[in-house]
N, CA, C and O of each residue as an XYZ file, in Angstrom:
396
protein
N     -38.186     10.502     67.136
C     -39.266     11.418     67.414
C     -38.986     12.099     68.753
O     -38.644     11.528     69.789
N     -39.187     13.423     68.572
C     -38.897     14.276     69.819
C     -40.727     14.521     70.468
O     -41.729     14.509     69.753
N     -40.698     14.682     71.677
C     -41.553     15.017     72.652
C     -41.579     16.118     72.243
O     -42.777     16.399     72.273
N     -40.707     17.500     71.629
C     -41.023     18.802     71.599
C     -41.623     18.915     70.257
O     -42.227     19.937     69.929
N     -41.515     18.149     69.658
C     -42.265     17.836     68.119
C     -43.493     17.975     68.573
O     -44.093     19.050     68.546
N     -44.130     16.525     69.184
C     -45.597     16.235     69.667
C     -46.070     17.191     70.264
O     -47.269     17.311     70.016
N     -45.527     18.228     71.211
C     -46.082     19.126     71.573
C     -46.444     20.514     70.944
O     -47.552     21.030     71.095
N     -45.520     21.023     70.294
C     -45.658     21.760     68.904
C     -46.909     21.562     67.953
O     -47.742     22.365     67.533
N     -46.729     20.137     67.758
C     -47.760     19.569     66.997
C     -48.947     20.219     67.711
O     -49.662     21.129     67.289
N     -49.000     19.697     68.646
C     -50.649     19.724     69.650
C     -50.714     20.681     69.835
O     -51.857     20.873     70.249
N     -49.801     22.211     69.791
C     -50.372     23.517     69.592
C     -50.837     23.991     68.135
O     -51.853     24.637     67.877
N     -50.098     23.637     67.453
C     -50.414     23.958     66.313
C     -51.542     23.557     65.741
O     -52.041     24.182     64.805
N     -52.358     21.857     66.531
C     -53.226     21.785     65.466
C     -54.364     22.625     66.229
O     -55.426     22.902     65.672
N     -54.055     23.019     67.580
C     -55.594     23.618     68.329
C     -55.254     25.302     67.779
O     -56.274     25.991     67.822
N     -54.219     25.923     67.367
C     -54.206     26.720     67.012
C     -54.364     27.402     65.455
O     -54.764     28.517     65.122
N     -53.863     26.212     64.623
C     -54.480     26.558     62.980
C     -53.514     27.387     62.827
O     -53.772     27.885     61.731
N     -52.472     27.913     63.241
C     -51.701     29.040     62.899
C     -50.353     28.999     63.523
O     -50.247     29.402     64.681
N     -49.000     28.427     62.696
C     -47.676     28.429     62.745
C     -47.466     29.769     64.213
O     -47.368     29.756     65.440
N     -47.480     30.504     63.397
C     -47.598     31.791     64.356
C     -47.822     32.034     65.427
O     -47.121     32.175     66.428
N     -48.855     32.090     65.227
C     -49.958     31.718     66.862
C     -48.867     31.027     67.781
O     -48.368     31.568     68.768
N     -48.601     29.898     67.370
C     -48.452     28.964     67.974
C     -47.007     29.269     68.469
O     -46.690     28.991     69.625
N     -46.181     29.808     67.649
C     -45.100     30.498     68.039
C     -45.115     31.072     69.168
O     -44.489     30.692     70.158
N     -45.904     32.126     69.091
C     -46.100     32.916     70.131
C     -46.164     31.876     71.443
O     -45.501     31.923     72.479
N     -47.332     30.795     70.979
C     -47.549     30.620     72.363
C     -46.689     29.572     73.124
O     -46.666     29.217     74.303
N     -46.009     29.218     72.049
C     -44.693     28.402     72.804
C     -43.440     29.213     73.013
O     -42.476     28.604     73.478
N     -43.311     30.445     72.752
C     -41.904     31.165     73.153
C     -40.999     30.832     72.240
O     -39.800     30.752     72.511
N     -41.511     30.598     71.028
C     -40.621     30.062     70.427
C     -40.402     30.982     68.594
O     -41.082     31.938     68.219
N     -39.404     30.375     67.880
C     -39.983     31.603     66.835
C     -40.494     30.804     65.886
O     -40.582     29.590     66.070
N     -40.950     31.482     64.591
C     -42.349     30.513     63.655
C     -41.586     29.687     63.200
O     -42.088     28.569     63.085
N     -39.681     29.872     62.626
C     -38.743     28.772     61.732
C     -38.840     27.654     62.219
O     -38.986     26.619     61.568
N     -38.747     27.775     63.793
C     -38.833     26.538     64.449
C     -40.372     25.613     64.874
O     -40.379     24.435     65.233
N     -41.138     26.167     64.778
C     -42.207     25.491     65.188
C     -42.327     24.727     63.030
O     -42.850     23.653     62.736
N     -41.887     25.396     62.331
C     -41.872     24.989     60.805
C     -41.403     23.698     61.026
O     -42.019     22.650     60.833
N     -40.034     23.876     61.530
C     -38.616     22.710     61.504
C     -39.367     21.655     62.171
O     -39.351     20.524     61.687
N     -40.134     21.949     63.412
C     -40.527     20.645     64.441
C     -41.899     20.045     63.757
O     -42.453     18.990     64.068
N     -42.233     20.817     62.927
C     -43.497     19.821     61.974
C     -42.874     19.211     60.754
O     -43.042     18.067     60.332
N     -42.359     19.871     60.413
C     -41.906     18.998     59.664
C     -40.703     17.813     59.474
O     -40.425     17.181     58.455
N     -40.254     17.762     60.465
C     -39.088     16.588     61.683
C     -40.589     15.852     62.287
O     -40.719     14.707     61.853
N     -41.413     16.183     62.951
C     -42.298     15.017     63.233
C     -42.541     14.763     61.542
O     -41.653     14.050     61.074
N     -43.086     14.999     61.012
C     -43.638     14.736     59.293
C     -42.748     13.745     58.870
O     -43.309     12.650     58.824
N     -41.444     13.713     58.508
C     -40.470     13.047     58.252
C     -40.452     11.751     58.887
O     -40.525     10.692     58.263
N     -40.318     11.891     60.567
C     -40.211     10.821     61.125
C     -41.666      9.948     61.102
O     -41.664      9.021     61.912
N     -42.630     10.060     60.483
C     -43.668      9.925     60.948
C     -44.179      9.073     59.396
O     -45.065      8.246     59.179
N     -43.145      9.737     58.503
C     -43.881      9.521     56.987
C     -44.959     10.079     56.534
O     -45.388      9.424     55.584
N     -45.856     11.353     56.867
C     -47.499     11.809     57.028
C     -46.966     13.065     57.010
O     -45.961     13.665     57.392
N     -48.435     13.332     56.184
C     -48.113     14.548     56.152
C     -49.192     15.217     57.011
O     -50.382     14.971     56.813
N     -48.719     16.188     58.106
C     -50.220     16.277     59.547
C     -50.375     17.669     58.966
O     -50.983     18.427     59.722
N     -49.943     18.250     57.706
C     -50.763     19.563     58.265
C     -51.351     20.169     56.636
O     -50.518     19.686     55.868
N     -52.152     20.806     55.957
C     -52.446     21.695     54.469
C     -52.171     22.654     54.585
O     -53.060     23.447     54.897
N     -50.980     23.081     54.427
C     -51.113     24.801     54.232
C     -51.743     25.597     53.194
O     -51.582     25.542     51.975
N     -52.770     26.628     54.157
C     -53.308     26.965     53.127
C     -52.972     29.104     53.627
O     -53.695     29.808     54.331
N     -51.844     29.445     53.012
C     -51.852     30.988     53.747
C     -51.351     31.062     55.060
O     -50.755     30.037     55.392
N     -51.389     31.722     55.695
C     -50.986     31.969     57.030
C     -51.901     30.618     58.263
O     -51.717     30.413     59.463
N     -52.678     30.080     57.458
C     -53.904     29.378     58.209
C     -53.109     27.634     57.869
O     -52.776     27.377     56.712
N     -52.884     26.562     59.020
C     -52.566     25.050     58.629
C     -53.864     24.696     58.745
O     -54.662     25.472     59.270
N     -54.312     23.268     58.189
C     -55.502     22.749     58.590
C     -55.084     21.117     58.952
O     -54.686     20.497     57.966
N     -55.111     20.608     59.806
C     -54.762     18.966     60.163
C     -55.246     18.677     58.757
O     -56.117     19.287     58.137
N     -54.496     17.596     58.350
C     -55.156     16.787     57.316
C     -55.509     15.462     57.613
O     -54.876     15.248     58.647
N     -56.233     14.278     57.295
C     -56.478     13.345     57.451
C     -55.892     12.424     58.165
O     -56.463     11.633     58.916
N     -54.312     12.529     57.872
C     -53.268     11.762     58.597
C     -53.167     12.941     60.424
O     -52.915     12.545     61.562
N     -53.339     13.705     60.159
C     -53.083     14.851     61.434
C     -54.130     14.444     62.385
O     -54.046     14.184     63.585
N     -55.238     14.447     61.499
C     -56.327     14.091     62.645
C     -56.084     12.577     63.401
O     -56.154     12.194     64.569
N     -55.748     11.903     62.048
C     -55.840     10.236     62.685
C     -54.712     10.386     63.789
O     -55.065     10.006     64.905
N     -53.516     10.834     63.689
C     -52.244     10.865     64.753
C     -52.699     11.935     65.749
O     -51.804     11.872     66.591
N     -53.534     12.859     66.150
C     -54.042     13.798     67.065
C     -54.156     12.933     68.406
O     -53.242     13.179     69.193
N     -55.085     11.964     68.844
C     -55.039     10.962     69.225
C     -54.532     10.903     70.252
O     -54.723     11.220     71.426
N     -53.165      9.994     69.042
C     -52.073      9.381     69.990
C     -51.275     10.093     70.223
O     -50.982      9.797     71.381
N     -50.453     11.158     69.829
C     -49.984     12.703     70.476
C     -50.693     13.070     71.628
O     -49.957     13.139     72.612
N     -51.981     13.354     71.864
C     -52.095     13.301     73.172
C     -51.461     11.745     73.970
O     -50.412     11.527     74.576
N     -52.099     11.266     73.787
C     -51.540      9.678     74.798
C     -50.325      9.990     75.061
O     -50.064     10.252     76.235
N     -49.422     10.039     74.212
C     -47.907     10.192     74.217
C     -47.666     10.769     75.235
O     -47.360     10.226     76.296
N     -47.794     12.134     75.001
C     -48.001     13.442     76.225
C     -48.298     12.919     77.274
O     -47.659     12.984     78.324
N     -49.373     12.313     77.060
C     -50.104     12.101     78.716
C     -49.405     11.137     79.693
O     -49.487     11.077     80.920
N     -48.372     10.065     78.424
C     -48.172      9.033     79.326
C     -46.896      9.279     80.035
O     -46.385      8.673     80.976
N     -46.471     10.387     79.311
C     -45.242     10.882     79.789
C     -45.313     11.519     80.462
O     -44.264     11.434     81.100
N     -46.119     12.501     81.012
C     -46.506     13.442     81.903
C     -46.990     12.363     83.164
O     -46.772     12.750     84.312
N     -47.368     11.584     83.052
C     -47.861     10.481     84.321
C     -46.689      9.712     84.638
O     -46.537      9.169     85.732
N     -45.922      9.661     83.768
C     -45.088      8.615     84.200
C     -43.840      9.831     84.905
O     -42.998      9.367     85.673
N     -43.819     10.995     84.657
C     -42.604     11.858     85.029
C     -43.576     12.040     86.554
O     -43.191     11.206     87.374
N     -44.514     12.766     87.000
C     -45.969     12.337     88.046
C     -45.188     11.352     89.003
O     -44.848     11.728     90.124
N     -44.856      9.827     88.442
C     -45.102      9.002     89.448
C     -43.278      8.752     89.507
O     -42.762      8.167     90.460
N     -42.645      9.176     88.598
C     -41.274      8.867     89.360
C     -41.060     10.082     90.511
O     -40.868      9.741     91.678
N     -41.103     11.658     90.110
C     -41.285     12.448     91.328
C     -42.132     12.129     92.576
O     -41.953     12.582     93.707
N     -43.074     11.280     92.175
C     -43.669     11.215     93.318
C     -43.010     10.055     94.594
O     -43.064      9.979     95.821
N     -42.518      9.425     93.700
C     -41.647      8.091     94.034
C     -39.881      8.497     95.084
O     -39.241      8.096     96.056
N     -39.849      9.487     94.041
C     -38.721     10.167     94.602
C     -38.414     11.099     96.001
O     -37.343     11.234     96.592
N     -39.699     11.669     96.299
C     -40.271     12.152     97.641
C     -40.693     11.418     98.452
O     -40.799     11.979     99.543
N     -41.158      9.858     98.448
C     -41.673      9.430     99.076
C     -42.688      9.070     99.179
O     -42.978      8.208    100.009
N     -43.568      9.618     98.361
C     -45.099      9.390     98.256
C     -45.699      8.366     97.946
O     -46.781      8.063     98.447
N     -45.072      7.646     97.040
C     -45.460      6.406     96.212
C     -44.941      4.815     96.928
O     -45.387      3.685     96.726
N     -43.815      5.298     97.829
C     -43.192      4.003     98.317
C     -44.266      3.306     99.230
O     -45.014      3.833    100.054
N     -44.104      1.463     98.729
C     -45.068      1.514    100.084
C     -44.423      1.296    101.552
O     -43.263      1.401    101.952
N     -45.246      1.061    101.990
C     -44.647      0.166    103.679
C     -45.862     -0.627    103.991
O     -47.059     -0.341    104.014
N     -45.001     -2.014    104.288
C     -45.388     -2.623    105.056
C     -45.511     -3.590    106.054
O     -44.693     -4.510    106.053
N     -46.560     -3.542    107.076
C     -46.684     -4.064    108.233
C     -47.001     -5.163    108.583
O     -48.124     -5.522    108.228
N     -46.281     -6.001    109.293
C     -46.432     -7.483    109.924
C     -46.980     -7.040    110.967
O     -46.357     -6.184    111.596
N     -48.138     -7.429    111.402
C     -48.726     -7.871    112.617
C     -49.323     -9.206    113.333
O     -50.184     -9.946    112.856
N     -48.660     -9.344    114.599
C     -49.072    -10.845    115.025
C     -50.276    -10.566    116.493
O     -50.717     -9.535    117.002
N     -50.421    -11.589    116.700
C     -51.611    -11.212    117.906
C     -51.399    -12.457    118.433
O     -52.029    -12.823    119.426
């Protein structure tokens, strides 16, 4: 499973529209096709009904909506705290004091 899948995904389902969603990833519609249906595959589910130019999540789409965000999120926090780690921000220090 690719991260650019899950994200695809998560435009597509707030957008209802391959297209759309194209657009709004910079990307062209074959491929936002290819990355739903490569998550679909890997996933065994089928996340989307085509119905016309219009997808609708289906049952399995909604139930995995979810955890596609989490995914995202945890990866986005965890990329967060190694940069932050990497600057310095996160390291601690600390101090012995005697009296």
């Amino acid at each position: 499973m690719d991260l650019k899948w899950i994200h695809t995904f998560l435009a597509a389902a707030r957008r209802e529209n391959f297209r759309q969603t194209a657009e709004e990833l910079f990307l062209s519609q074959p491929t936002i096709s290819v990355h739903i249906k490569l998550l679909e595959k890997s996933l065994g589910l089928v996340l989307f009904e085509r119905s016309g130019r219009r997808v609708l999540l289906t049952e399995e789409g909604r139930r995995f909506l979810p955890h596609a965000e989490a995914i995202l999120r945890a990866h986005q926090n965890g990329m967060d705290d190694i940069n932050r780690f990497k600057e310095g921000v996160a390291r601690k220090l600390v101090l012995a004091i005697f009296h």
